[in-house]
N, C-alpha and C positions, 0 to 999 in steps of 0.2 A: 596619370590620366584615369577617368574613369573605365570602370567595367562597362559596357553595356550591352551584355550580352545578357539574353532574358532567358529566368527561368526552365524556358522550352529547350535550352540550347543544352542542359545537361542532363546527363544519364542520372536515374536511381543509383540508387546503393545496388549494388550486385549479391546477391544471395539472398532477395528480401522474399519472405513466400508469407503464408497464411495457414493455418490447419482450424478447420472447423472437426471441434470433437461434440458427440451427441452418446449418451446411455441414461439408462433407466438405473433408478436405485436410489437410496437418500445417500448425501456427501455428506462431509466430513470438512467444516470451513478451515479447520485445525493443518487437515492432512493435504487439501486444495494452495493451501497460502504455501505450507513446504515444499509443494510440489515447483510454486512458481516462483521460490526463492534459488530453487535447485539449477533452474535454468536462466538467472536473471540474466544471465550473461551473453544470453541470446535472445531475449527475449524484449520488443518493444512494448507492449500492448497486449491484453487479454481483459478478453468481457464476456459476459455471459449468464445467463439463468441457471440457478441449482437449488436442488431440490434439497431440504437440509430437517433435522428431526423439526426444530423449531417454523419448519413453513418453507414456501419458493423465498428464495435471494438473488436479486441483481450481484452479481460480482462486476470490479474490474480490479487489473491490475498497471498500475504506470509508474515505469520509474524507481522499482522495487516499494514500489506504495500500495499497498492492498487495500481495498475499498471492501462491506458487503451491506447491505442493507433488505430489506424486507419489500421484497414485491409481490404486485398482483398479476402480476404479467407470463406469470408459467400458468398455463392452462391445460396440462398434461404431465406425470410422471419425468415425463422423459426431462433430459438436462442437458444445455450445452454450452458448450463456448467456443470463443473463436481466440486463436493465438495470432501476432503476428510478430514476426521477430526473421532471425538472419536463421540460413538453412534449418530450418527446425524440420527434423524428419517424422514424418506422417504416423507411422508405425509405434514410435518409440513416444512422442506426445500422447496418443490413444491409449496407449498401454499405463503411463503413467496416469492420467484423466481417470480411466475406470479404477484404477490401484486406490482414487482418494473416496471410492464410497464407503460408508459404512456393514 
């Protein structure tokens, strides 16, 4: 028979959170991609603006696929992204994040 049971009737993935990281400094697109190699393994999705010698960059990451191209869309020093993945601890993403500036 079929399922028909919709959508709504099932829970998330359990451990799924989000970490928004933010700092000042120019990155290092080099030391940013390793960083998000190190953790693919928890890792869904990462996007975000950074600040790079070469100008502001769009990042993402999907899929152990790294993206970065040149944007206008930083309008401040500052740089950030957003991770989402399974338990990724708050602390320990931040710590790594600031580790990839130059």
């Amino acid at each position: 028979s079929w399922n028909t049971r919709s959508h709504l009737d099932t829970a998330p993935p359990t451990g799924v959170n989000s970490v928004t990281m933010k700092s000042d400094g120019v990155f290092s697109t080099g030391k940013l991609r390793a960083f998000l190699n190190r953790h693919s393994d928890k890792l869904l999705r990462a996007k975000g603006f950074i600040m790079t010698p070469d100008g502001p960059f769009l990042v993402e990451w999907v899929g152990d696929r790294f993206f970065y191209k040149p944007s206008d869309s930083l309008h401040s020093n500052e740089s950030s992204m957003v991770l989402i993945g399974f338990k990724l601890n708050i602390k320990e993403m931040n710590a790594a994040f600031k580790a990839c500036r130059i």
